[in-house]
KELUM-829176 format. One line per 2 residues: number of its first residue (from 1); for each residue x, y negated, z negated of N, C-alpha, C. Coordinates in steps of 0.05 Angstrom, whole numbers, plus 5000, padded with zeros to 4 digits. Atoms other than C-alpha are relative to their C-alpha. Example, Ala and Ser with C-alpha at 12.3 -4.5 7.8 and 13.67 -1.06 7.14 Angstrom:
// KELUM-829176
1	5018:5024:5000:5246:5090:4844:5018:4976:5000  4984:5024:5001:5273:5021:4857:4985:4978:4986 .
END
This chain:
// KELUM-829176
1	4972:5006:4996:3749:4461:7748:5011:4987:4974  4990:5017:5010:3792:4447:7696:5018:4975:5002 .
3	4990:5034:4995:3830:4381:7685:5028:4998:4968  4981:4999:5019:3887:4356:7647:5002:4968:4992 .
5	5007:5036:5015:3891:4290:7597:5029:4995:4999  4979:5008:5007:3952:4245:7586:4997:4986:4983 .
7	5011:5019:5019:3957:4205:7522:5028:4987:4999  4978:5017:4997:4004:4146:7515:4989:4993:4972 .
9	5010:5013:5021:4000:4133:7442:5019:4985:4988  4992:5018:5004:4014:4071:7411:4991:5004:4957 .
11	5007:5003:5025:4003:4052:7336:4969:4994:4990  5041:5008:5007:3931:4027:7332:4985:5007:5023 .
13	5023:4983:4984:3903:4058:7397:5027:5018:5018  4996:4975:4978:3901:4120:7451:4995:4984:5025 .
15	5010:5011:4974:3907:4103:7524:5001:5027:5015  5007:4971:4993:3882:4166:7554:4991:4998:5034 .
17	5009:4999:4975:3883:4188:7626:4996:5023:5008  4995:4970:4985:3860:4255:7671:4999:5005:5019 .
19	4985:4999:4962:3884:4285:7728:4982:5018:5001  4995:5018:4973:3861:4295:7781:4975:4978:4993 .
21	5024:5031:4993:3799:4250:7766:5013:4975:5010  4980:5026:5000:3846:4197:7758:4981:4974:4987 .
23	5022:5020:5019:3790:4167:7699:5017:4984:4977  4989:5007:5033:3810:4138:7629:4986:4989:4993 .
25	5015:5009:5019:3795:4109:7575:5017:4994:4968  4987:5017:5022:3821:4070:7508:4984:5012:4971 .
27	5015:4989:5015:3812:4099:7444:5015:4987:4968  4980:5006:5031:3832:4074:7365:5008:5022:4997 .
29	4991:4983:5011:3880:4113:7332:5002:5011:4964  5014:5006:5025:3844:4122:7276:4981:5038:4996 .
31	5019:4976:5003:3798:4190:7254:4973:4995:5010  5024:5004:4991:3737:4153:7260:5000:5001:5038 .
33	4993:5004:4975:3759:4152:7340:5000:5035:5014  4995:4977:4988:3773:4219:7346:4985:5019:5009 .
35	5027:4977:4988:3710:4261:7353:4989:4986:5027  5000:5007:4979:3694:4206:7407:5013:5006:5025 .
37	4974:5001:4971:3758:4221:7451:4990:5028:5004  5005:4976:4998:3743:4300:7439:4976:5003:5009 .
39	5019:4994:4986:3678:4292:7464:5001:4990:5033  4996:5008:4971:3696:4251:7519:5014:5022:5016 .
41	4984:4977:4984:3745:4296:7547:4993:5033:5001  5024:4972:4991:3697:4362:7532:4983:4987:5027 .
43	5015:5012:4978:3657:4323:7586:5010:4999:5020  4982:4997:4975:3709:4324:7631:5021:5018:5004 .
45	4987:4968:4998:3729:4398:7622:5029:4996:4999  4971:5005:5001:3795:4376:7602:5008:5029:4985 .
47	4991:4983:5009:3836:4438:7570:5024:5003:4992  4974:4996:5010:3903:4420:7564:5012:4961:4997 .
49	4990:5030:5014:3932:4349:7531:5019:4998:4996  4962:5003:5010:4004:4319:7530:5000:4971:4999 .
51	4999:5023:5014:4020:4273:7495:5038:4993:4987  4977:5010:4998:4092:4237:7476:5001:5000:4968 .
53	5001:5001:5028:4125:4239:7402:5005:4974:4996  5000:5032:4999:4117:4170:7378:5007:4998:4965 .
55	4996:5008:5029:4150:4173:7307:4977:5001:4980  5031:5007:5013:4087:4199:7274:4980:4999:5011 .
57	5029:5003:4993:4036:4170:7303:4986:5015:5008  5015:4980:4980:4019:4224:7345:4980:5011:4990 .
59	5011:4976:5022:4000:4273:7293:4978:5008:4989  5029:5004:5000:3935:4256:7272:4983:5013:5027 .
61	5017:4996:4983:3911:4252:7332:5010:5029:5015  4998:4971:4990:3938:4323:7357:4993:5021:4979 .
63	5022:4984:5007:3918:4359:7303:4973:5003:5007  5021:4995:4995:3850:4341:7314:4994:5017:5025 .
65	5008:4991:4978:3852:4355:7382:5007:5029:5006  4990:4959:4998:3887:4432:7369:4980:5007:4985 .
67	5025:4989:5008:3831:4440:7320:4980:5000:5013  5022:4988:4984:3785:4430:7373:4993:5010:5026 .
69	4987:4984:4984:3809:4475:7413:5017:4997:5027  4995:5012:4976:3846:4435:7465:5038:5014:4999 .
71	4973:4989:4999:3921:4469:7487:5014:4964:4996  4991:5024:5003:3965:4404:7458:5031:5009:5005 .
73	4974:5003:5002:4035:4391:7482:5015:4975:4992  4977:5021:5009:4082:4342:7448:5023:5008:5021 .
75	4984:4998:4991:4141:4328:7484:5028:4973:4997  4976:5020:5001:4207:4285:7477:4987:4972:5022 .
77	4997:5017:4989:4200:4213:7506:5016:4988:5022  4989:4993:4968:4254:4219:7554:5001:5020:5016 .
79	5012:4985:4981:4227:4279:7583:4983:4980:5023  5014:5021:4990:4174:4231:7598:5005:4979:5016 .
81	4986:5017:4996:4218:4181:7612:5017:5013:5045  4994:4977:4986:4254:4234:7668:4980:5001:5020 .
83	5022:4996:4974:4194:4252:7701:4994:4977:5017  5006:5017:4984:4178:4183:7716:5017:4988:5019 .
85	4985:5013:4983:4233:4167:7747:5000:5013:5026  4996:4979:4977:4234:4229:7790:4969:4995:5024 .
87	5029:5003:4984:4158:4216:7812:5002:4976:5017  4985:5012:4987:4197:4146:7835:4974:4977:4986 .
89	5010:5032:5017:4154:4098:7784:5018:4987:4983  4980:5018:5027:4190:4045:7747:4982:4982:4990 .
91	5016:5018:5016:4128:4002:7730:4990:5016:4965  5000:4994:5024:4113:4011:7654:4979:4991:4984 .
93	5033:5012:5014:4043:3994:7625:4985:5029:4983  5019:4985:5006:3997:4036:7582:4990:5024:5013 .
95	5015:4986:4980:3957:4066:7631:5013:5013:5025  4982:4992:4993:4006:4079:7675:5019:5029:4989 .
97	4979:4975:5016:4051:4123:7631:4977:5024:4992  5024:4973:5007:3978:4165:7608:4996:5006:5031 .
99	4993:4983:4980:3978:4179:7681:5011:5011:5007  4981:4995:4997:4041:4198:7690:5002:5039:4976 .
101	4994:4980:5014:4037:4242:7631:4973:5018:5005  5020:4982:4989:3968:4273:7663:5011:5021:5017 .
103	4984:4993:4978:4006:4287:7723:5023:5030:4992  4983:4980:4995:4065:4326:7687:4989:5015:4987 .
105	5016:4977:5009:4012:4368:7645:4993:5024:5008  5013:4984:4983:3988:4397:7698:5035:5019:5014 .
107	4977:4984:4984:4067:4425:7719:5018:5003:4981  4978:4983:5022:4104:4432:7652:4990:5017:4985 .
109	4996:4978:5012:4116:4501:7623:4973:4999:4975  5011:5001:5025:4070:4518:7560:5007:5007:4983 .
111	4996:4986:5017:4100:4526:7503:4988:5012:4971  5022:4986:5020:4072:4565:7434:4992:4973:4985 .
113	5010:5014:5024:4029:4519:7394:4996:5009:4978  5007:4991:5023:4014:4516:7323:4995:4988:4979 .
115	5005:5022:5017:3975:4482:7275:5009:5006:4968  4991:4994:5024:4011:4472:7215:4980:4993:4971 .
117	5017:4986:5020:3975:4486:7146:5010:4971:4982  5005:5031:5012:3973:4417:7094:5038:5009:4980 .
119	4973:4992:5013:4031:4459:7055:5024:4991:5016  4980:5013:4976:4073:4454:7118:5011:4973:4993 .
121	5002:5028:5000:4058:4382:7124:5013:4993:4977  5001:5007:5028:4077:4375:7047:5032:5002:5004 .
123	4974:4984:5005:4148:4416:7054:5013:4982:5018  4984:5012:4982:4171:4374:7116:5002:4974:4990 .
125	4994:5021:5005:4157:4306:7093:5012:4997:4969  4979:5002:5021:4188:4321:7027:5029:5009:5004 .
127	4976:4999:4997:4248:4345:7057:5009:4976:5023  5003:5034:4992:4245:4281:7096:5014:4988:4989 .
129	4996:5018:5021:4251:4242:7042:5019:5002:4980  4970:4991:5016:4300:4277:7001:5027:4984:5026 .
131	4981:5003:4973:4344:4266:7076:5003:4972:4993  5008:5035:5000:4319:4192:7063:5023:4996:4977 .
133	4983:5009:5030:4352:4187:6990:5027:5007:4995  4968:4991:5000:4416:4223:7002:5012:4982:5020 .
135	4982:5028:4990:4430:4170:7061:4998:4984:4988  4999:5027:5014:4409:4110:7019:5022:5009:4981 .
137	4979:4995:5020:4460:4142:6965:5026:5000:5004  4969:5000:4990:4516:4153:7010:5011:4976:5009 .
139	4995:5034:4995:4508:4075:7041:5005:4996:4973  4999:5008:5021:4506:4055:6969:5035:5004:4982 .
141	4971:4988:5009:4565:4095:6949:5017:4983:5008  4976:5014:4987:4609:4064:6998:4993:4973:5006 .
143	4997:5024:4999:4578:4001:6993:5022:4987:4970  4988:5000:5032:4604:4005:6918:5030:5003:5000 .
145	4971:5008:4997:4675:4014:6943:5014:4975:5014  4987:5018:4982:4680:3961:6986:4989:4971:4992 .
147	5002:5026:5001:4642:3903:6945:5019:4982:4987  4990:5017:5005:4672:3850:6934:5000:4978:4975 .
149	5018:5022:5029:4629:3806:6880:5004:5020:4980  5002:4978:5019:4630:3840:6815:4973:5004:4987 .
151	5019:4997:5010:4568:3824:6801:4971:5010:5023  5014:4980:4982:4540:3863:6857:5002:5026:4989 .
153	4991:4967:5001:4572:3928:6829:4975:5009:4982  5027:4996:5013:4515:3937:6771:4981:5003:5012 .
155	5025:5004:4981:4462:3928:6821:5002:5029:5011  4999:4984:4971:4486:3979:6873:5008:5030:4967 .
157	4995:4966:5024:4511:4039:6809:4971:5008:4993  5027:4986:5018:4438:4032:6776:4986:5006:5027 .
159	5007:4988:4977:4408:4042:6851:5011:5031:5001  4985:4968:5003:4452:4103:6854:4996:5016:4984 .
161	5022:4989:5021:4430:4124:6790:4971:5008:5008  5026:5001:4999:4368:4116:6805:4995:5022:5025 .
163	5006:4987:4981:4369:4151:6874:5001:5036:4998  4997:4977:5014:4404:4212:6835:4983:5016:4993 .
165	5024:4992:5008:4354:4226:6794:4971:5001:5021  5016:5001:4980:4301:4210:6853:5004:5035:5017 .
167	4992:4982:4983:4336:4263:6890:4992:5037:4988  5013:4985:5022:4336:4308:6832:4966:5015:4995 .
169	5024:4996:5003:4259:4312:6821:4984:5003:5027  5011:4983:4974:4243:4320:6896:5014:5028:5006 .
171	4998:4972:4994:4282:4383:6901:4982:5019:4985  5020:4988:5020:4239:4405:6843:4973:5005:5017 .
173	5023:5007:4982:4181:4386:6886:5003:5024:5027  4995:4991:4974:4209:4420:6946:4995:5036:4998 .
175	5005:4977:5001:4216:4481:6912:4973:5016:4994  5022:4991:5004:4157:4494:6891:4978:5002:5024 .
177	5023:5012:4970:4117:4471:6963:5009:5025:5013  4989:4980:4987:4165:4522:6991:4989:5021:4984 .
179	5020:4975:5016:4141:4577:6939:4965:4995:5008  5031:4999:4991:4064:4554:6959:5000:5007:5028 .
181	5002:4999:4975:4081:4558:7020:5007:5030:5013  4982:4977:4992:4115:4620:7035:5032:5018:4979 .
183	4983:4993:5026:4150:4656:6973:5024:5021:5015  4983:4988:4990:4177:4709:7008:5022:4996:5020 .
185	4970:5014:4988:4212:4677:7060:5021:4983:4997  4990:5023:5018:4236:4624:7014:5019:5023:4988 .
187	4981:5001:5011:4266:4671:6977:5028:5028:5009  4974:4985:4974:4305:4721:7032:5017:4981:5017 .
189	4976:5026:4996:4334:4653:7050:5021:5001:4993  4992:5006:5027:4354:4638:6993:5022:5027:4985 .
191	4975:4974:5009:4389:4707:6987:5030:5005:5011  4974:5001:4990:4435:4697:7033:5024:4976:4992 .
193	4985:5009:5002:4504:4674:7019:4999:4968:5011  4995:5018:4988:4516:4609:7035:4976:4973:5007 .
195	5016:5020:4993:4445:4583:7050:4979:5005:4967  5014:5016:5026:4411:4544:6987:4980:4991:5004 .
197	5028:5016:4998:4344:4513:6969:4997:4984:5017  5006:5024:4984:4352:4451:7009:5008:5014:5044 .
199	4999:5000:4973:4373:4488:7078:4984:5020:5007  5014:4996:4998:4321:4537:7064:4978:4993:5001 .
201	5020:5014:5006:4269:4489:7058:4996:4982:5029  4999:5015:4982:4291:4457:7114:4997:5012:5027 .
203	5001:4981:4991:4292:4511:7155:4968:5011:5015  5023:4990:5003:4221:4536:7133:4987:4966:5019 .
205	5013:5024:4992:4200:4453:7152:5001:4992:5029  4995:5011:4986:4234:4439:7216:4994:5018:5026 .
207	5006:4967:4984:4228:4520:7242:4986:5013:4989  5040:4980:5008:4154:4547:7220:5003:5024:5030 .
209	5005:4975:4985:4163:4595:7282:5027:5020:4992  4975:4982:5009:4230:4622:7245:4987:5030:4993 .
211	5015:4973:5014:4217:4700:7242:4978:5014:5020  5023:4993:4987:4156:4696:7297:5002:5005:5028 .
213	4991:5003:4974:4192:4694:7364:5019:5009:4999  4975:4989:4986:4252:4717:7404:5029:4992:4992 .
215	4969:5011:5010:4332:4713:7385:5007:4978:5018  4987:5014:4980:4333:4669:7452:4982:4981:4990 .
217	5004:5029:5012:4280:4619:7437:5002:4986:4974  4996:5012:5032:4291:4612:7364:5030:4983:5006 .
219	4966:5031:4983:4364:4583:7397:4992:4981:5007  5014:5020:4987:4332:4551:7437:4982:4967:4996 .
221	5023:5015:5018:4274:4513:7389:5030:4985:4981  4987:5017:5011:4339:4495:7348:5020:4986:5009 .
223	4983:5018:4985:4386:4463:7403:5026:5013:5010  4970:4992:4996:4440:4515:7406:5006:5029:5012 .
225	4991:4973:4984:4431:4565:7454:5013:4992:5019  4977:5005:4980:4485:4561:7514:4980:5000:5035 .
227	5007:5005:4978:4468:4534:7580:5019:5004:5019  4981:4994:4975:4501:4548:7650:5002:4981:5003 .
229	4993:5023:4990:4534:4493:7688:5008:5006:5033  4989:4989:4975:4544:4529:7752:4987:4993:5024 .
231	5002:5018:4979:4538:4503:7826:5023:5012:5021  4986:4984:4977:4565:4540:7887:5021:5016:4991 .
233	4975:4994:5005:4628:4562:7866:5021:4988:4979  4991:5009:5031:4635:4523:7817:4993:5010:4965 .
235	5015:4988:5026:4626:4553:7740:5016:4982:4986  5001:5022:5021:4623:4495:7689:5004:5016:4971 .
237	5012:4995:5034:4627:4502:7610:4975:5007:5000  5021:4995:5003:4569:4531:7586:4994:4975:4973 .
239	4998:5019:5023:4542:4478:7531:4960:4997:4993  5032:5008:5017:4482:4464:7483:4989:4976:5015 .
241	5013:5025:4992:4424:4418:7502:4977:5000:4980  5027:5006:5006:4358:4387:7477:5005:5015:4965 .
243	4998:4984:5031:4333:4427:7405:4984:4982:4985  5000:5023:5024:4311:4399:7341:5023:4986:4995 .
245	4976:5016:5013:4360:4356:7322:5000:5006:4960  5004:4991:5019:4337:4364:7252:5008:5029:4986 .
247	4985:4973:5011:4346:4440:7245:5017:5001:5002  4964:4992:4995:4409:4440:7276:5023:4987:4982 .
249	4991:5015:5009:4438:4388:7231:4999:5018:4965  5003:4980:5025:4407:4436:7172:5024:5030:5009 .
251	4982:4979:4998:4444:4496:7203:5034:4992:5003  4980:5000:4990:4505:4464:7220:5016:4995:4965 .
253	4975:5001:5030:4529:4439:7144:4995:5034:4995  4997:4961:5011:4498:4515:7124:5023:5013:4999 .
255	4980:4975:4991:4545:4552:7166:5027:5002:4997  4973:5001:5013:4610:4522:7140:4998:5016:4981 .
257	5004:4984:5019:4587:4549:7078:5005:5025:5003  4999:4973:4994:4572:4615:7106:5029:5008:5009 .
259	4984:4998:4995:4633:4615:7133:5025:5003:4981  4976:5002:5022:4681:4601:7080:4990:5024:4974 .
261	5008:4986:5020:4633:4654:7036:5004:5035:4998  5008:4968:4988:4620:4714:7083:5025:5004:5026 .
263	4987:5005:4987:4678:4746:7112:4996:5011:5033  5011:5000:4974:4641:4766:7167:4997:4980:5024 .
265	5001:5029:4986:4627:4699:7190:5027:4979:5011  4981:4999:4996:4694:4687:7172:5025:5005:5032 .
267	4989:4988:4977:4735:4727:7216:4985:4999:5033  5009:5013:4967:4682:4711:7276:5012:4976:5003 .
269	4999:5033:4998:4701:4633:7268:5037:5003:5005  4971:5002:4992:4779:4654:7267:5014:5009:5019 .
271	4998:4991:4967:4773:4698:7326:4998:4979:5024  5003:5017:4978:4742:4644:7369:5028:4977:4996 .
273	4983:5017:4990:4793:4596:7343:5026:5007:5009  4979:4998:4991:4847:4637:7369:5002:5007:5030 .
275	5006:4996:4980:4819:4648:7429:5009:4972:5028  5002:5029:4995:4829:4574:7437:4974:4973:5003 .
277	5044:5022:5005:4747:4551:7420:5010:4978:4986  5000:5026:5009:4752:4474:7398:4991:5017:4961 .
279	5007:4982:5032:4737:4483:7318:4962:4993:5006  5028:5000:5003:4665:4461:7328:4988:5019:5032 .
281	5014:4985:4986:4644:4504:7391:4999:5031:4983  4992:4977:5018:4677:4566:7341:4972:4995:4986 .
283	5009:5002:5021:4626:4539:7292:4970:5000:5012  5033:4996:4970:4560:4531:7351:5003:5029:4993 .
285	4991:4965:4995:4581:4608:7366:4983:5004:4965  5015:4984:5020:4569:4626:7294:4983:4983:4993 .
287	5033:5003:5002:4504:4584:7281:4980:5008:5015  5010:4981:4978:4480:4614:7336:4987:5032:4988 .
289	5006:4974:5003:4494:4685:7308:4985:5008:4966  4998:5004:5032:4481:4662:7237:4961:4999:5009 .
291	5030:4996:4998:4404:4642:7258:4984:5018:5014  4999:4985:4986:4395:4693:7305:4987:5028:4976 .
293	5012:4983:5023:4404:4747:7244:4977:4991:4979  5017:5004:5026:4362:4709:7192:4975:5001:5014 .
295	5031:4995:4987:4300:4709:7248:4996:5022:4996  5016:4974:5004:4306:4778:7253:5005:5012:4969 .
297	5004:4987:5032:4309:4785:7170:4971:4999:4990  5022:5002:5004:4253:4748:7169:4974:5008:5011 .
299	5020:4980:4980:4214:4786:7224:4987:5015:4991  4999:4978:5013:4226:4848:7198:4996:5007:4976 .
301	5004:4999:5021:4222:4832:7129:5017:5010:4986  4977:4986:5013:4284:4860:7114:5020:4981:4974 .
303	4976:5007:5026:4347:4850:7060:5023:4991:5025  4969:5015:4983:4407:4805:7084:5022:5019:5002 .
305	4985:4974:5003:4452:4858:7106:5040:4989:5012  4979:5013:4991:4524:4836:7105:5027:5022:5002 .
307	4978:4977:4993:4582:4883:7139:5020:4996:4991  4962:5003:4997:4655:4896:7130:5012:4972:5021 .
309	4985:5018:4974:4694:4837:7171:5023:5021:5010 .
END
């Protein structure tokens, strides 16, 4: 019989539970820890692990555990959060929540895993960090309009300076990770109108299954495929949920671009707004249709093929 683990991870340890045994066990979150936990839970024919995204931390410890061969699911924290309420627990401890998350292992969906490659790893947290330096630059900016002291202003320009150039030499960086990483899709990105190094990169970082799956879940994986709202007789707005937040945030400056470039994109975005679409549902609609085509460019391996409007 198989069995299913829950992990409640914290910063310096694992609090690991499995259903149905209803066993556990405490583990560092550390490497030296990890062949321990993976043996433990081979011992208790475990096969499938879910675990909560904890800013990081996780990561470690789920690679290991997809490298040795265990089905791993990450999942949002108010998923987690959700379930427990519905199961009708409100106590909140360690051990507790790794049961909880045993429990919904065993009854949520599977979705595709995939262990990403050190390149991966390289391409995301450098576009990270670029993300990092363009907000510290923009606080900075407008802290610089609004100080007051004058001898604050020198401080906060050579910061800005400084971040400039910072910013500068990680795209350099970026591009190249993305060329190790994947040349060709880097640069059928990169061909299309409108989308540049940094939303190609971001793209490749945030959406590694871009190209490998369906026009519906590739929406889906980035937050902006359309949901029903309907209930007897009632039919609701249809409206986005869940997603990366991350990609979508990369597609969403993109597609202005695309928009104001390609009059394809164009004339879709001025149709919906005469239809009476808000200006940003107009602009959902075409990121939608905008990522949709570039999966299947990248699928297929094809050339960006842009029509008459």
């Amino acid at each position: 019989m198989f069995s299913c683990a829950g992990i409640d991870v914290a910063k310096d340890t694992l609090e690991v539970r499995i259903n149905p045994q209803d066993v556990g066990a405490s583990y560092l979150n550390t490497a030296s820890d990890f062949l321990a936990l993976i043996d433990w839970l081979k011992r208790h024919q475990v096969n499938r692990v879910l675990l909560e995204a904890t800013g990081g931390y996780e990561r470690e410890a789920m690679k290991a555990l997809q490298a040795a061969g265990f089905e791993v699911l990450r999942i949002n924290p108010r998923r987690a959060r959700d379930f427990a309420k519905a199961m009708g627990q409100r106590a909140k401890i360690d051990p507790i929540d790794a049961r909880l998350l045993a429990q919904f292992a065993e009854v949520i969906k599977s979705p595709s895993n995939r262990i990403t490659s050190p390149e991966q790893d390289n391409l995301r947290a450098l576009v990270q960090q670029r993300e990092n330096f363009v907000q510290q630059q923009g606080d900075d900016i407008r802290r610089l309009k609004t100080a007051s002291v004058d001898r604050v202003k020198p401080c906060l320009q050579r910061h800005i300076d400084y971040l400039c150039q910072a910013i500068k030499s990680i795209e350099k960086l970026i591009r190249q990770t993305a060329k190790d990483l994947d040349s060709d899709k880097t640069a059928r990105l990169c061909s299309v109108k409108g989308i540049g190094l940094v939303t190609a990169a971001s793209l490749m970082a945030y959406l590694p299954e871009l190209g490998e799956v369906g026009r519906h879940e590739i929406a889906a994986l980035a937050g902006i495929a359309p949901y029903n709202d309907d209930s007897g007789k009632h039919e609701g707005p249809r409206h986005i949920s869940g997603g990366r937040f991350a990609a979508r945030r990369a597609m969403y400056m993109a597609c202005w671009v695309v928009i104001q470039r390609q009059p394809e994109f164009k004339a879709r975005y001025d149709a919906l707004r005469r239809k009476g679409k808000c200006a940003k549902v107009a602009l959902i609609a075409c990121m939608r249709v905008l990522l949709i085509r570039l999966n299947a460019m990248i699928r297929d391996r094809t050339e960006w093929k842009q029509p008459l409007a």
